[in-house]
C-alpha atoms as an extended CHARMM CRD file, in Angstrom:
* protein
*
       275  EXT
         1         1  UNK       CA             -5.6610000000        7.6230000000      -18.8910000000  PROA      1               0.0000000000
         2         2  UNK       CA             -2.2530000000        5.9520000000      -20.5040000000  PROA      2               0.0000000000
         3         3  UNK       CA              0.2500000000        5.1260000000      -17.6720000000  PROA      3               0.0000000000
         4         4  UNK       CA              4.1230000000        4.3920000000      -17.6730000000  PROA      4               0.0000000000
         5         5  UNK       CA              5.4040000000        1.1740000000      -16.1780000000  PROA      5               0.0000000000
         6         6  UNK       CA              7.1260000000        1.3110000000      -12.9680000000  PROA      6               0.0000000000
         7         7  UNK       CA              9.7430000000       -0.7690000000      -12.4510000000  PROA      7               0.0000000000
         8         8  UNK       CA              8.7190000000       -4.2180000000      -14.1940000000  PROA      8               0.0000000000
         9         9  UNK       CA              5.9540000000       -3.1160000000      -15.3750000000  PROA      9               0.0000000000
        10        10  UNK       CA              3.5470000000       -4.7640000000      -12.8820000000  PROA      10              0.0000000000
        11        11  UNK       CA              1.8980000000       -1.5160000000      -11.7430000000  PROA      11              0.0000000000
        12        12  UNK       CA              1.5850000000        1.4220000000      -14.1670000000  PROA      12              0.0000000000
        13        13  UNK       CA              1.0380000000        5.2000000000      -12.6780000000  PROA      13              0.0000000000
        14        14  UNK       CA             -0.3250000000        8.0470000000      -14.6000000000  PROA      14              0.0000000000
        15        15  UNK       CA             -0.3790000000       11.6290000000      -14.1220000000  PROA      15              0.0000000000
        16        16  UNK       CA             -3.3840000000       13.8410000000      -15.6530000000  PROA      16              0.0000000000
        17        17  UNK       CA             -5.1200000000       17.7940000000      -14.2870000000  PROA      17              0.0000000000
        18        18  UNK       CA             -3.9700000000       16.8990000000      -10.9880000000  PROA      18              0.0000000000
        19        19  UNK       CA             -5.4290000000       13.2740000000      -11.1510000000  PROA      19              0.0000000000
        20        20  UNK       CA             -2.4070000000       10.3320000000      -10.1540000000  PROA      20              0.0000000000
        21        21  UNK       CA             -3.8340000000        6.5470000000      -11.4810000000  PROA      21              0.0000000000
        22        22  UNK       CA             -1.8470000000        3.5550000000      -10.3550000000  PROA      22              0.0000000000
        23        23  UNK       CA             -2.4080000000        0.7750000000      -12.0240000000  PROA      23              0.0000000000
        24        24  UNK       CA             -2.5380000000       -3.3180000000      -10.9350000000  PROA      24              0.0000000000
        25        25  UNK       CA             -1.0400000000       -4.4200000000      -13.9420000000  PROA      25              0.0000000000
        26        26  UNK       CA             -0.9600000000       -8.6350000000      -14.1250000000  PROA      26              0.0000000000
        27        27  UNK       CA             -4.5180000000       -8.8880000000      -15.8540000000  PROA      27              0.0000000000
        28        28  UNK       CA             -2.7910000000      -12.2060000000      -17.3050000000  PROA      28              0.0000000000
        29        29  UNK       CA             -3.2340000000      -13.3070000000      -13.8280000000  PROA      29              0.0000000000
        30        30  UNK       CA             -6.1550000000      -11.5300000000      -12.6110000000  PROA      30              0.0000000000
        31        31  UNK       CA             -3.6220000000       -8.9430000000      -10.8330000000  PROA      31              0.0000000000
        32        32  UNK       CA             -2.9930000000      -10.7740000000       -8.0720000000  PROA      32              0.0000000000
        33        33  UNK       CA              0.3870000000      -10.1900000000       -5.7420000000  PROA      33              0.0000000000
        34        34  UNK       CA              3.5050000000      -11.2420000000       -6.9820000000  PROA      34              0.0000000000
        35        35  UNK       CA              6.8520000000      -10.1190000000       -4.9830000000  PROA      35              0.0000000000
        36        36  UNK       CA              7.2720000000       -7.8220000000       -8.0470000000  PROA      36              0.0000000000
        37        37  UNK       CA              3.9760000000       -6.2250000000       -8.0510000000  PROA      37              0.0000000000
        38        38  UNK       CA              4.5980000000       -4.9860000000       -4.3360000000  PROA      38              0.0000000000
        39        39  UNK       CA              8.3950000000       -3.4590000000       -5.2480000000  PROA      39              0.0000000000
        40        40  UNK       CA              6.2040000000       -2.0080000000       -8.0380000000  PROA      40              0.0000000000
        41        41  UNK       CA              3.1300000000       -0.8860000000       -5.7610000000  PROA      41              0.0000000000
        42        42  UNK       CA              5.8280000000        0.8100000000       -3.3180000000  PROA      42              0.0000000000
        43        43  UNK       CA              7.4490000000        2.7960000000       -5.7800000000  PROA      43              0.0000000000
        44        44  UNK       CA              4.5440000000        3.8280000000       -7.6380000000  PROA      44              0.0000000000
        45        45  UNK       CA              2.5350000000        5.0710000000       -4.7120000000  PROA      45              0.0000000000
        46        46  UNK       CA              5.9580000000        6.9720000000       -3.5710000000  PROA      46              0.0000000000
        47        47  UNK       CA              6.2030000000        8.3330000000       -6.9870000000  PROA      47              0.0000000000
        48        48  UNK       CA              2.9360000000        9.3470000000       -6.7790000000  PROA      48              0.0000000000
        49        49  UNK       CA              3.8730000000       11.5080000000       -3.4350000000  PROA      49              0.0000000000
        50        50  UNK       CA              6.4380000000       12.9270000000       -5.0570000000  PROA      50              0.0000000000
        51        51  UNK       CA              4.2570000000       14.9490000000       -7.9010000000  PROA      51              0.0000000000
        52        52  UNK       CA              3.5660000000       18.5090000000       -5.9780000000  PROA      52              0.0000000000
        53        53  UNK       CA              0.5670000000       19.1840000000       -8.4890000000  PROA      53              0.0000000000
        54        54  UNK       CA             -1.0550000000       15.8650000000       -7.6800000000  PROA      54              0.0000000000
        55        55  UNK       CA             -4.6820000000       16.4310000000       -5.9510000000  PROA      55              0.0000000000
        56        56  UNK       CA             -6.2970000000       12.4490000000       -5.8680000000  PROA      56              0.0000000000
        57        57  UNK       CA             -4.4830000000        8.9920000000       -6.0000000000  PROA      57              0.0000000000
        58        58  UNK       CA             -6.7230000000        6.9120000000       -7.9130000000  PROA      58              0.0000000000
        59        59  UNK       CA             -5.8920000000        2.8440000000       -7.4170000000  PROA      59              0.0000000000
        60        60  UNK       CA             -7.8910000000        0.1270000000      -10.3240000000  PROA      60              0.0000000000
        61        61  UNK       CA             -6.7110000000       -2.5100000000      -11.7950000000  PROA      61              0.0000000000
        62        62  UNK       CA             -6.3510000000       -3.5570000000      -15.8050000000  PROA      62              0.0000000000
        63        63  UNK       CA             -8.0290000000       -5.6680000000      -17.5450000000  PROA      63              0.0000000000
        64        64  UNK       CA            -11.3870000000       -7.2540000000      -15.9740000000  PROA      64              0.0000000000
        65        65  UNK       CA            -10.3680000000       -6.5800000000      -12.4640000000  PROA      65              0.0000000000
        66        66  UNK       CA             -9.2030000000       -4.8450000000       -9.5930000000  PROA      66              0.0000000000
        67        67  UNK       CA             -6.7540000000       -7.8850000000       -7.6240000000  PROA      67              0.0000000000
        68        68  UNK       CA             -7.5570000000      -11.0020000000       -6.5610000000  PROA      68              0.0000000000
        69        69  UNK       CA             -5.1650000000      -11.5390000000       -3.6350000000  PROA      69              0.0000000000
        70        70  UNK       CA             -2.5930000000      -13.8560000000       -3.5870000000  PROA      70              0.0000000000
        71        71  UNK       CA             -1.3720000000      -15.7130000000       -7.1800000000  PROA      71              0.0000000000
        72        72  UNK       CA             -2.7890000000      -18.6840000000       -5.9850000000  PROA      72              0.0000000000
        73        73  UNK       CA             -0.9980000000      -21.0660000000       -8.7930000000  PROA      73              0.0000000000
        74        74  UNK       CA              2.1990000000      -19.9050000000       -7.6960000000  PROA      74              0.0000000000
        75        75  UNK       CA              1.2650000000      -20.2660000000       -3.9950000000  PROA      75              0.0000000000
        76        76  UNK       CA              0.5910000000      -24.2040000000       -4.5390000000  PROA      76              0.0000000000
        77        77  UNK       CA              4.2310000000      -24.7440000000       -6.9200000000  PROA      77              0.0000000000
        78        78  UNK       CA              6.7580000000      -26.7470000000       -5.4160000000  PROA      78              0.0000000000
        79        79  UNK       CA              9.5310000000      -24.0720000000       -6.8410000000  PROA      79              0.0000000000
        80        80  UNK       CA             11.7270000000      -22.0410000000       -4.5440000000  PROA      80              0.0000000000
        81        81  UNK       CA             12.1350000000      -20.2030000000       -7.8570000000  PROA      81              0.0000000000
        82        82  UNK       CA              8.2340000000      -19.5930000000       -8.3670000000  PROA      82              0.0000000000
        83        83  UNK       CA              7.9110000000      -19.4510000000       -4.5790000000  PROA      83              0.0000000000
        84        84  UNK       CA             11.0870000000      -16.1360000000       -4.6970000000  PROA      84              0.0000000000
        85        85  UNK       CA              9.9040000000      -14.7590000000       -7.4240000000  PROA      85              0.0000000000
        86        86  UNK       CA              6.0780000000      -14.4790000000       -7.6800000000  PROA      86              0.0000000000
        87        87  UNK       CA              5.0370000000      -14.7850000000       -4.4950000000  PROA      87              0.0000000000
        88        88  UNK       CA              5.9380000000      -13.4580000000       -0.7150000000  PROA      88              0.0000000000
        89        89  UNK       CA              7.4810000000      -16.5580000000        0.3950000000  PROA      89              0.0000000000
        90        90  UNK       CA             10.9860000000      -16.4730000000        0.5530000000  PROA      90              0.0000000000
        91        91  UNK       CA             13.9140000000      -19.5610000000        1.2720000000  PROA      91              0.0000000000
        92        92  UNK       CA             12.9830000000      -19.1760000000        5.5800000000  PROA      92              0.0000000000
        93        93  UNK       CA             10.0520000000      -17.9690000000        8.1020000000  PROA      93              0.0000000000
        94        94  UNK       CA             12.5360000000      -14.9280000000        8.4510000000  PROA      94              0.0000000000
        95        95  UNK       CA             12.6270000000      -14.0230000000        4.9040000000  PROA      95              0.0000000000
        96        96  UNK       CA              8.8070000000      -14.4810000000        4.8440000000  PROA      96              0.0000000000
        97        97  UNK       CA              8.5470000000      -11.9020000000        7.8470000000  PROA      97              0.0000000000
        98        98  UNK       CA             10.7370000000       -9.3570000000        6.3440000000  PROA      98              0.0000000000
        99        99  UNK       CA              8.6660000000       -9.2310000000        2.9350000000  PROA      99              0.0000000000
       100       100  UNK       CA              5.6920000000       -9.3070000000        4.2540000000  PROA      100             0.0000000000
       101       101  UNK       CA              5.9990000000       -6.7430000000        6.5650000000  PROA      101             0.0000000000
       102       102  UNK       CA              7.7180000000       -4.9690000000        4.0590000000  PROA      102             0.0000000000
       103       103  UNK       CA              4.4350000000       -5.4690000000        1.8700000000  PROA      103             0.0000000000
       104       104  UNK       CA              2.3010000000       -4.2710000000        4.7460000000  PROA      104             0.0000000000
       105       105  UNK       CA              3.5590000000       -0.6490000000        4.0080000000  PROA      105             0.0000000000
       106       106  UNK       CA              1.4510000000       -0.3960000000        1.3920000000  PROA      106             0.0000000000
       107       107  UNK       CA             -1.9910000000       -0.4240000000        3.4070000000  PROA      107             0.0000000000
       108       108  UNK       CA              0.2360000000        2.5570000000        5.4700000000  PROA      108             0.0000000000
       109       109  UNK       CA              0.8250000000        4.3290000000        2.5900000000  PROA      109             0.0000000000
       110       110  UNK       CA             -2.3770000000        4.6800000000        1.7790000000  PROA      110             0.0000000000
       111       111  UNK       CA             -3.9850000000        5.2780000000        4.4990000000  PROA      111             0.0000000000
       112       112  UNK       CA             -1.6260000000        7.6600000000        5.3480000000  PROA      112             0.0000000000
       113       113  UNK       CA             -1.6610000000        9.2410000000        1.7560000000  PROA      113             0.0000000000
       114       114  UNK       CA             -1.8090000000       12.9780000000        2.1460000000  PROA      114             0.0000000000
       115       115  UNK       CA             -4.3060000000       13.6630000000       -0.4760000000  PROA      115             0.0000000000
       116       116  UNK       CA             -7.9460000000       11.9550000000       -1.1150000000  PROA      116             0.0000000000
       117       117  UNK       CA             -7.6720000000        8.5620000000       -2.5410000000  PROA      117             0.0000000000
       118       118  UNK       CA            -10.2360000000        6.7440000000       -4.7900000000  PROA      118             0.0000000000
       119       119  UNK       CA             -9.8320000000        3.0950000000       -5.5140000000  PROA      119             0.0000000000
       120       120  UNK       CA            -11.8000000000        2.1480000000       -8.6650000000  PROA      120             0.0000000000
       121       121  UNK       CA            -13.1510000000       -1.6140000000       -8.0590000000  PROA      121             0.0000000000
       122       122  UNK       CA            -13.6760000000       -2.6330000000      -11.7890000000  PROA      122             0.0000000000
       123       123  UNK       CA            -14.2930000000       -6.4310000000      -11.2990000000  PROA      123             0.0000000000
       124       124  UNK       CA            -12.9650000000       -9.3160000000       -8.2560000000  PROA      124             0.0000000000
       125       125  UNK       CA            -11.2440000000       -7.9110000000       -5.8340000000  PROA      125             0.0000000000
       126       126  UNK       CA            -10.7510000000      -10.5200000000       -3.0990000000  PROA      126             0.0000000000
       127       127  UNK       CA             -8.2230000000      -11.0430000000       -0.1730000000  PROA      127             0.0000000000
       128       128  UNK       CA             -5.0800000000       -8.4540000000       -0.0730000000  PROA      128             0.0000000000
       129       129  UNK       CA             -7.0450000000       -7.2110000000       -3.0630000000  PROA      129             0.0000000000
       130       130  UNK       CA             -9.9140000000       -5.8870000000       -0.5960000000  PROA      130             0.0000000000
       131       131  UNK       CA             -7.3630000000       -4.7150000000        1.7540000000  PROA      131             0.0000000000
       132       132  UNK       CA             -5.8410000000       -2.3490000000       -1.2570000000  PROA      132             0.0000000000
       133       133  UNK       CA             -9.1850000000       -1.1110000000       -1.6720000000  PROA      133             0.0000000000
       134       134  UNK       CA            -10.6650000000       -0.7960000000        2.0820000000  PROA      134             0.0000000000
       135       135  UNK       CA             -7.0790000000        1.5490000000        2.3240000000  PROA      135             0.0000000000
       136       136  UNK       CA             -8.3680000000        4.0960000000        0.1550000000  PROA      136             0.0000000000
       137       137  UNK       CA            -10.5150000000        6.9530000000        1.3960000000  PROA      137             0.0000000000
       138       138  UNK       CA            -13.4520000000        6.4530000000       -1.1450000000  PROA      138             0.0000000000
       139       139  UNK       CA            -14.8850000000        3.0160000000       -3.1890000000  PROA      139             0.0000000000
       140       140  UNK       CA            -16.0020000000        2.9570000000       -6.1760000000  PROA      140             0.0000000000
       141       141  UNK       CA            -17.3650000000       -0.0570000000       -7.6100000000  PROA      141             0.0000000000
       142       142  UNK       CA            -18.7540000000       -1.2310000000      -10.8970000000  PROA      142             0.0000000000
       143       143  UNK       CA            -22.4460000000       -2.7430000000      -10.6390000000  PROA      143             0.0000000000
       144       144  UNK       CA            -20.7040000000       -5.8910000000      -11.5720000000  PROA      144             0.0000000000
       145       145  UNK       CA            -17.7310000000       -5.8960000000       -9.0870000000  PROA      145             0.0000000000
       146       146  UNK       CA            -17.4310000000       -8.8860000000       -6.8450000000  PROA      146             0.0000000000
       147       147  UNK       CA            -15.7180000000       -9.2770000000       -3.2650000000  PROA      147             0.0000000000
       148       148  UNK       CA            -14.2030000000      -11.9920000000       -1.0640000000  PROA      148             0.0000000000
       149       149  UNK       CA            -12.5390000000      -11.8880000000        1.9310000000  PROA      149             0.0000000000
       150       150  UNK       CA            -10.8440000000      -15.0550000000        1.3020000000  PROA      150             0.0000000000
       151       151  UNK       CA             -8.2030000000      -15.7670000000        3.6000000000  PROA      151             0.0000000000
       152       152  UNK       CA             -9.8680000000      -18.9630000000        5.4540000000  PROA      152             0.0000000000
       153       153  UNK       CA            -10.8440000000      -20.4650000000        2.3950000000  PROA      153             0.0000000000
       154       154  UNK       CA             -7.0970000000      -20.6860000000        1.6060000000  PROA      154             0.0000000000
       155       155  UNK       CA             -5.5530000000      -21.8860000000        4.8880000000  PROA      155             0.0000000000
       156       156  UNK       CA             -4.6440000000      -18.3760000000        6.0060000000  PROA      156             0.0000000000
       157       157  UNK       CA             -5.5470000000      -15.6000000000        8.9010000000  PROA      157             0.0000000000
       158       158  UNK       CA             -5.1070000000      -12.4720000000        6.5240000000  PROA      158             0.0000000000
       159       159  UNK       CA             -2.7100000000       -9.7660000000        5.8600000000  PROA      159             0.0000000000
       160       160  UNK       CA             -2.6330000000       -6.5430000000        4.5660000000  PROA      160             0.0000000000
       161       161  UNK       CA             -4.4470000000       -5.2540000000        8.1190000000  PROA      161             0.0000000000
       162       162  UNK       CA             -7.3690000000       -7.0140000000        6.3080000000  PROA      162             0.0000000000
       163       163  UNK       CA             -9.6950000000       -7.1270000000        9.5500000000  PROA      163             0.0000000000
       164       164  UNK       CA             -8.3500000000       -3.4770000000       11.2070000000  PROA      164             0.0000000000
       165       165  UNK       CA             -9.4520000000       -2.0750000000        7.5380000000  PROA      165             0.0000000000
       166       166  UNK       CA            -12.6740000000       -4.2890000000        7.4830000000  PROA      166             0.0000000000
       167       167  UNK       CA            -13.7820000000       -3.8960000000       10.8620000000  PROA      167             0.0000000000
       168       168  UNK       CA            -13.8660000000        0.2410000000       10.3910000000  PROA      168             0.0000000000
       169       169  UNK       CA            -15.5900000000       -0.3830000000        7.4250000000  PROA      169             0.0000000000
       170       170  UNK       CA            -18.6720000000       -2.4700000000        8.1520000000  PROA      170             0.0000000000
       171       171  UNK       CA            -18.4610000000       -2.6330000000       11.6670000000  PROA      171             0.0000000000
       172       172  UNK       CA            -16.9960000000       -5.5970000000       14.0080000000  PROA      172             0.0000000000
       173       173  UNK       CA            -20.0580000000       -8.1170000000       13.5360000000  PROA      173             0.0000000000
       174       174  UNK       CA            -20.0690000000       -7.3600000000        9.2650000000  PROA      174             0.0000000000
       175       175  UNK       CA            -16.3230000000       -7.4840000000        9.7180000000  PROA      175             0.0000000000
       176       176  UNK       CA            -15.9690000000      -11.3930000000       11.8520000000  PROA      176             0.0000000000
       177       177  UNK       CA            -18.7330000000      -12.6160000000        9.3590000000  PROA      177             0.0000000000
       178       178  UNK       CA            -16.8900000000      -11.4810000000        6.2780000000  PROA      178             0.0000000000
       179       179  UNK       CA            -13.3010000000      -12.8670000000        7.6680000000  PROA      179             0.0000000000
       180       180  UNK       CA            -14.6770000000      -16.2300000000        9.5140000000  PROA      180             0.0000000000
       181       181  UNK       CA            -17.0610000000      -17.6010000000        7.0400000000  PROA      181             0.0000000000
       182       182  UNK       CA            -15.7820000000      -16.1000000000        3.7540000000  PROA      182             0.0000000000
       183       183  UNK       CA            -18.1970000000      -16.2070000000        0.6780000000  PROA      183             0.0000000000
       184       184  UNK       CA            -18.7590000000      -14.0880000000       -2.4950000000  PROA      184             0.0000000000
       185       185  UNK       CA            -20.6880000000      -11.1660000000       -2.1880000000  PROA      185             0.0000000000
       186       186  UNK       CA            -21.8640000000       -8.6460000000       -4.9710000000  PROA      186             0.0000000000
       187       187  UNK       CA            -21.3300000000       -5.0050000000       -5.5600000000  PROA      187             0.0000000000
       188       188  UNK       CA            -24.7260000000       -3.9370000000       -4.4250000000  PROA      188             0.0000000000
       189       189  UNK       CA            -24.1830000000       -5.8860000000       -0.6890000000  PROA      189             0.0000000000
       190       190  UNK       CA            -20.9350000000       -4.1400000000       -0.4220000000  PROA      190             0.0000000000
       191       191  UNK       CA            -22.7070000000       -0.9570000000       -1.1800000000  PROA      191             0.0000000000
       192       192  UNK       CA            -25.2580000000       -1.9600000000        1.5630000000  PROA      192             0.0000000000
       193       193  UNK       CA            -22.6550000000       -2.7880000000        4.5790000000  PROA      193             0.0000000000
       194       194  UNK       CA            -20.8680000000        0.3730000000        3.9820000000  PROA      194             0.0000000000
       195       195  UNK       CA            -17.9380000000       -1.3950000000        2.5150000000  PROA      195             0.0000000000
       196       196  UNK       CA            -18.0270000000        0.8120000000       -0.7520000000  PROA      196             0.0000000000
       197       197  UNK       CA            -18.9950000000        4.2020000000       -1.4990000000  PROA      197             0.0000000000
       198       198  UNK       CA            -20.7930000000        3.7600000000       -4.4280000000  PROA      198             0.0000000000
       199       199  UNK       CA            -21.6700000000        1.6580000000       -7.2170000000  PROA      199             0.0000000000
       200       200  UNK       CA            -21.4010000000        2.9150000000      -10.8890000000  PROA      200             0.0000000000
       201       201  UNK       CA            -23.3860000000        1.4950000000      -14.2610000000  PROA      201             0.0000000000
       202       202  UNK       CA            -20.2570000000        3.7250000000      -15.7150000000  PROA      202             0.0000000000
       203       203  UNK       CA            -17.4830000000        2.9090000000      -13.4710000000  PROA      203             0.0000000000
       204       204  UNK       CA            -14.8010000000        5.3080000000      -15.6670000000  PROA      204             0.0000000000
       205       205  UNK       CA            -17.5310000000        8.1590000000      -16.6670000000  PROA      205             0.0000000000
       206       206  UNK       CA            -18.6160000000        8.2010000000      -12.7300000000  PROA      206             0.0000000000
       207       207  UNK       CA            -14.2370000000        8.3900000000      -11.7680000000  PROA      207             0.0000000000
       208       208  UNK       CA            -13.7790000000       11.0980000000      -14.0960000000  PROA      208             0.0000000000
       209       209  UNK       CA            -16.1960000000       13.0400000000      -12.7350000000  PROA      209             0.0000000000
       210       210  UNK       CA            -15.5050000000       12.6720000000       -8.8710000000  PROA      210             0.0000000000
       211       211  UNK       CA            -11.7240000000       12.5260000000       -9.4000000000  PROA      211             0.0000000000
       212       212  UNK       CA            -11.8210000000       15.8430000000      -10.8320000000  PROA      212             0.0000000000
       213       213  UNK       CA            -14.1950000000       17.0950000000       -8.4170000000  PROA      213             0.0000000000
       214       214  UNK       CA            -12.2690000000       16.2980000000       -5.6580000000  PROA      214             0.0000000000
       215       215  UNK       CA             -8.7940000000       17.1170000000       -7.7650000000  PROA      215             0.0000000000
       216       216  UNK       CA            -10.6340000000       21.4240000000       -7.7240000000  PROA      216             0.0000000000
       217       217  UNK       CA            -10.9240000000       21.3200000000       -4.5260000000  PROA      217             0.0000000000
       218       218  UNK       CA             -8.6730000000       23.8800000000       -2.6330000000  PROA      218             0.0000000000
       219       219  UNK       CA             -5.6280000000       21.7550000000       -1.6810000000  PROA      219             0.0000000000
       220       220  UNK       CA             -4.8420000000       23.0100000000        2.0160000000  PROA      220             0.0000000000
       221       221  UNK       CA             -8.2470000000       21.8990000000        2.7530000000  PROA      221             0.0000000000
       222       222  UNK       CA             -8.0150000000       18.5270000000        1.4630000000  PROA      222             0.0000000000
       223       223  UNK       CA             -4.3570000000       17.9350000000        3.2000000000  PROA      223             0.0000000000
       224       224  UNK       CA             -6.0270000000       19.1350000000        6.3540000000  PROA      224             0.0000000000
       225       225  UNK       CA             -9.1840000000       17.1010000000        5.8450000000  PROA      225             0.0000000000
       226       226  UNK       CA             -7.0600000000       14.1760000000        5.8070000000  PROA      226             0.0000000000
       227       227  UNK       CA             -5.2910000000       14.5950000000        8.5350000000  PROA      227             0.0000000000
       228       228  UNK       CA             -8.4680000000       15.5960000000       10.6990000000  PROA      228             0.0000000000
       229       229  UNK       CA            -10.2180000000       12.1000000000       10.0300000000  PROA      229             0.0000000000
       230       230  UNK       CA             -6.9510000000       10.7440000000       11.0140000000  PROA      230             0.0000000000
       231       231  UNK       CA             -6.5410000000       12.1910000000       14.0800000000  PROA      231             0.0000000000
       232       232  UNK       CA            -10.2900000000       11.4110000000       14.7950000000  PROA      232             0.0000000000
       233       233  UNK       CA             -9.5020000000        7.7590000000       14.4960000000  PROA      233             0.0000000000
       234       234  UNK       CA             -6.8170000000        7.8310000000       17.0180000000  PROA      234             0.0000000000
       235       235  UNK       CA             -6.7560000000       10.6360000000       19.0930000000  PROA      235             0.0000000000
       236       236  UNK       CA             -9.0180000000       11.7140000000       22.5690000000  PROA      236             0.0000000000
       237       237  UNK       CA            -11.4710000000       14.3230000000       21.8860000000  PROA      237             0.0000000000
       238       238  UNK       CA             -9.4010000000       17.3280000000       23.7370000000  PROA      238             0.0000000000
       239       239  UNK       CA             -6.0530000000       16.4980000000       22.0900000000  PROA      239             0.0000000000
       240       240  UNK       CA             -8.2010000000       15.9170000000       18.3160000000  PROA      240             0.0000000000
       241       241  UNK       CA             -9.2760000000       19.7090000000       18.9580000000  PROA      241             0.0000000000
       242       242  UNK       CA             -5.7330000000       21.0710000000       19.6690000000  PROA      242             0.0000000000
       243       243  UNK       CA             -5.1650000000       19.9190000000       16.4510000000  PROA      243             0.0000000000
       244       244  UNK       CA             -7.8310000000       20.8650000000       14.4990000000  PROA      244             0.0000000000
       245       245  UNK       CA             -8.1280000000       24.1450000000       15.5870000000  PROA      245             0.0000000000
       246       246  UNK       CA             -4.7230000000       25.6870000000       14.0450000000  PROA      246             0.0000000000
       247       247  UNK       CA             -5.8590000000       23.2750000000       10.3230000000  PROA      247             0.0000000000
       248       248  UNK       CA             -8.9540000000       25.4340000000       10.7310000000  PROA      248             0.0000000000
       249       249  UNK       CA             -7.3030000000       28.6760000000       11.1150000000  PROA      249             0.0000000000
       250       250  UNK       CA             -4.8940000000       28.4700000000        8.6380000000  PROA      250             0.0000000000
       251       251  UNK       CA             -7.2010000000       27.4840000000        6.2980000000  PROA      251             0.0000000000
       252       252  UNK       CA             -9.4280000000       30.1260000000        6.6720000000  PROA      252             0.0000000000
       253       253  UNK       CA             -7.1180000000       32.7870000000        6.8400000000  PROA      253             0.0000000000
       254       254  UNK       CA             -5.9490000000       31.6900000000        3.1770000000  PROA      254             0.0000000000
       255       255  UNK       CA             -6.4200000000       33.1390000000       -0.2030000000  PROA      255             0.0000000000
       256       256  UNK       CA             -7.9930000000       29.4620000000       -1.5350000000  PROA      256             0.0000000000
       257       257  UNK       CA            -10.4880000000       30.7650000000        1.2870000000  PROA      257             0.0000000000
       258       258  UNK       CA            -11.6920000000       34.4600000000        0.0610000000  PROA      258             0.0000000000
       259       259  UNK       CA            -11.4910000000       32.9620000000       -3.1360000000  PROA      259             0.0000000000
       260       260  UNK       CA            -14.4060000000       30.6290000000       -2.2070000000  PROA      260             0.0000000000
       261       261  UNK       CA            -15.8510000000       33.1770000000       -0.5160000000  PROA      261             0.0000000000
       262       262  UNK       CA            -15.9590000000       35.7080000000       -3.1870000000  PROA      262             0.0000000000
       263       263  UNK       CA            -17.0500000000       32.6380000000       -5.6070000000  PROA      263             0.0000000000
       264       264  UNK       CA            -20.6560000000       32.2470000000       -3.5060000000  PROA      264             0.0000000000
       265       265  UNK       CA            -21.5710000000       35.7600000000       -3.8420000000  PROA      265             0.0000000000
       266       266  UNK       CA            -20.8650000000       36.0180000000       -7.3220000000  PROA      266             0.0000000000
       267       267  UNK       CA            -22.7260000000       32.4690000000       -7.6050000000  PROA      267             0.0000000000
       268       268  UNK       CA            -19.6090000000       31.0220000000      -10.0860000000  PROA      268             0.0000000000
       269       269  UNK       CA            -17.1950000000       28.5990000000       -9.5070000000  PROA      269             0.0000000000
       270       270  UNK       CA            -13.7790000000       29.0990000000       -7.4460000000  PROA      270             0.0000000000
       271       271  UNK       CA            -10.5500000000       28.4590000000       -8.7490000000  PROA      271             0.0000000000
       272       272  UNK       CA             -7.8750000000       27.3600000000       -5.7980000000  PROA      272             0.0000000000
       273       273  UNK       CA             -4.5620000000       27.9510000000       -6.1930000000  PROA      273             0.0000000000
       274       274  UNK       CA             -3.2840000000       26.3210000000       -2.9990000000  PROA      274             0.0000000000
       275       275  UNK       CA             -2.0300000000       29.5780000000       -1.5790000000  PROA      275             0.0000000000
């Protein structure tokens, strides 16, 4: 799928049969986070909200991977300019608060994305990189993908709620292992600890197919899906069934609802409409 540049041109977003992609788009520099590239993110992934047909966010990155984390050449210049410009750091510790929690959003948009998202792992995918990725509601990884946690190795605690998203992942143990002693691991451990989905051979044939899957599925149902696992994350058992009961209703009191219904006893496939 072509995409348009947004903003700079650091993240590209695409719009196909109900199917969004954003786009990493620094494969000079292995997609890793400039200042830029978050502006970019942000406005893509609102952008992306904003298309009423949309069904599934997709999230991969060009070239020969997904992001690497932090632009680690421009991390070790001695420029303020490079510093401003490519990285998070700004001229004071208050700048660097302000953009970075202003970066954080992204891991909250996400997450809080109102439709299924997919992210597509197509090669490293390492610090805030794996933080993009553990945001997104399914993994998909190429057979050759490779993670990192990172964030020790470079002098750093993490950000991007790198250990919240890890530690619902794989678990607290997986997660303090990953985070304290960081190392590379392959596609097919991640696949193991429950860190990705799925591994592909055919990483775009294997998207196609679940992205448009999930994109004809009946769209009330999917909103409502979401916000049931969210709830289940946060809220007490008594209060999470307040709130799924009237999702559950509504749902099932909808045409998207005969319509599957009528589709099993005539043994073809439904076609939702949303209504």
């Amino acid at each position: 799928m072509s995409g348009t540049a947004v903003g700079s041109g650091t993240v590209l977003f695409g719009f196909e049969d109900g199917v969004g992609t954003v786009t990493l788009n620094r494969p000079e520099r292995r997609n890793a986070i400039s200042w830029q590239l978050v502006e970019d993110l942000l406005a893509a992934i609102e952008r992306a909200r904003s298309e009423r047909a949309l069904r599934v966010l997709v999230v991969t990155g060009a070239g020969d991977d997904f992001c690497v984390g932090a632009d680690m050449a421009r991390v070790a210049s001695d420029s303020v300019h490079d510093q401003e410009t490519r990285t998070l750091r700004g001229r004071s510790v208050a700048d660097d608060l302000e953009r970075l929690t202003r970066a954080s959003t992204i891991v909250e948009a996400l997450v809080s994305f109102p439709m299924p998202t997919i992210a597509a792992i197509n090669g490293a995918c390492a610090g805030a990189g794996l933080a993009f990725a553990l945001a997104a509601d399914i993994r998909l990884a190429a057979e050759s993908a490779a993670f990192n946690s990172a964030f020790v190795s470079a002098a750093v605690s993490g950000d991007f709620g790198s250990a919240w998203l890890l530690a619902r992942a794989v678990g607290d143990a997986r997660a303090r292992a990953l985070l304290l002693d960081p190392a590379k691991f392959t596609a097919a451990e991640a696949s193991e600890w429950g860190l990705v989905t799925e591994t592909a051979a055919d990483l775009p044939a294997r998207l196609g197919e679940l992205s448009g899957k999930l994109a004809a599925q009946a769209p009330k149902a999917m909103l409502y899906a979401k916000r049931n696992l969210a709830d289940a994350g946060l809220a007490t058992l008594p209060d999470y069934l307040r709130r799924e009961v009237p999702r559950m209703v509504d749902c099932a009191r909808s045409d998207d609802a005969r319509q599957a219904a009528r589709a099993f006893l005539e043994k073809r496939k439904p076609v939702f409409t949303g209504e």
